[in-house]
N, C-alpha and C positions, 0 to 999 in steps of 0.2 A: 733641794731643801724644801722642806712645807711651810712657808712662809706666812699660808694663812693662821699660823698658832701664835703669829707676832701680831694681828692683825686686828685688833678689838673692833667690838660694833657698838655703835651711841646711839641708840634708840632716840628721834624727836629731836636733833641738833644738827644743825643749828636752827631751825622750825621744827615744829610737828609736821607727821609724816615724812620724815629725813631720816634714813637710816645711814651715819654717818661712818666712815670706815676709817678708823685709826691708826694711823703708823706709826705712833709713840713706841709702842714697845719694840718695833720691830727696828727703828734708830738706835734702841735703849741696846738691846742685844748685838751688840760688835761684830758676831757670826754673819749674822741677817742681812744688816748694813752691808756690811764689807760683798756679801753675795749679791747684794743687789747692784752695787758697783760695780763689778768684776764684771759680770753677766752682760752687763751693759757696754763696759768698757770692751770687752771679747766682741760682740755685733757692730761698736759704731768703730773697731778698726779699720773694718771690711769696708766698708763707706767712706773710708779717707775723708772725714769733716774737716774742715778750717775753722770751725769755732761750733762751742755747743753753746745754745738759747735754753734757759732755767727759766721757770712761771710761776709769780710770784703764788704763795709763798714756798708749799714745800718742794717745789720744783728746784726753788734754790739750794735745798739739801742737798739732791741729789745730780742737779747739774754740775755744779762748783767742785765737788766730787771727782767727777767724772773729768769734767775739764781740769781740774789736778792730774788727775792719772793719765789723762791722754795727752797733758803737756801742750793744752790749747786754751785759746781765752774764753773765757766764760762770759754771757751777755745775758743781763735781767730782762722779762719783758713783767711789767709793773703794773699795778692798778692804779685809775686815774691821781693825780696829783703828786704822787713820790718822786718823778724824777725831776731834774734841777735846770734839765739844761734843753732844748731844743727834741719836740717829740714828733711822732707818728702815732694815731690813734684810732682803733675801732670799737664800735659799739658792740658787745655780743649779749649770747642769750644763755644760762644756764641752768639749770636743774631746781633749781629754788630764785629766781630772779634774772636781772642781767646785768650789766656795769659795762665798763670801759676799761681797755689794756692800750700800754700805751710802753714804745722804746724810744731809746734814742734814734736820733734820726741820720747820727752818723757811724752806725756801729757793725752794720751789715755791707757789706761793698758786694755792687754785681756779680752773682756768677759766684759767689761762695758758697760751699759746701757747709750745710748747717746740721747737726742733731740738736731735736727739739724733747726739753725732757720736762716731764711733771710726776706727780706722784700716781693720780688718779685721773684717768679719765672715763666722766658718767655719759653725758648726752654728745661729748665732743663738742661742742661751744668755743668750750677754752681753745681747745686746741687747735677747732678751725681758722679763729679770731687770732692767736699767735701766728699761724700758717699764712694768714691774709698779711699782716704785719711785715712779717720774713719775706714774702714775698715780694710785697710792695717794695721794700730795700734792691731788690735786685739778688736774694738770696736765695737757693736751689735746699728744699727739703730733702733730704737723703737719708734722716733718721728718724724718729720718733719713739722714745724710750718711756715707757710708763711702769711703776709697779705694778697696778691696778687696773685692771679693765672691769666697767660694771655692764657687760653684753646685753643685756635687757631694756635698758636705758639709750644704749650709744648708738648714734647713726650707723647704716649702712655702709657710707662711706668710708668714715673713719674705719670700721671693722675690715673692710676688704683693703685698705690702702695696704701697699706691700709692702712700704715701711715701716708699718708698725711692729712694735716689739713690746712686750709686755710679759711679768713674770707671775699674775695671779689673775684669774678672772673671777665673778659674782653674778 
């Protein structure tokens, strides 16, 4: 499926010089969605996870998703202050700024099998600062599910990590 025709571009947002890449329409369209899950859900079987990690926010779409369909629990990792109860937290760096992610601190147990999903990933920030998180828990990366890869932007590392999985690049 050609995914990038669900995929707007927002010139200058959320700053100027931000060319920001839209997945409204391609949630709006039920085909798209549904292929993005499936797609997903087909690769992180292989991986036998024990739970998939969503990034706030639209990560949460399509993790929650996913962890429906795989019949697994689904875990937020959050930006500073949202969660209520006992955290973990790191500082990261991203493409227009940086902030702080932050999970619970009891929601990863050693030695679990985790797929880690977001929508987008630009410089890889987010997802190395989620990966640091998982980690510190005692949790084994095994997936990494993105719509979006933007290859010009994204580290090395993220690019060549074997676990990644991704269904449009930029």
């Amino acid at each position: 499926m050609n995914l990038k025709q669900y995929i707007r571009d927002i010139p200058d947002f959320p700053k100027p010089g931000i060319l920001f890449r839209d997945i409204t329409p391609l949630l709006y369209h039920q085909e798209s969605f549904r292929y993005c899950v499936d797609a997903f859900a087909k690769r992180s079987k292989t991986m036998s996870p024990d739970v998939i990690v969503g990034v706030e926010s639209r990560g949460f779409i399509f993790g929650s998703a996913l962890a429906y369909e795989m019949k697994l629990p689904f875990v937020p990792i959050r930006k500073e202050g949202k969660l209520p109860y006992s955290v973990r937290e790191v500082k990261y760096d991203l493409e227009y700024g940086s902030g702080i992610l932050q999970i619970h601190s009891d929601v990863i147990k050693p030695f679990q099998r985790v797929v880690l999903v977001d929508d987008l990933i630009a410089t890889g920030g987010t997802i190395q600062a989620s990966r640091e998180l998982i980690e510190e828990l005692g949790g084994i990366i095994v997936g990494i599910n993105t719509v979006i890869v933007l290859k010009d932007l994204c580290i090395p590392e993220i690019l060549d990590d074997e676990v990644l999985f991704f269904l449009v690049d930029f």
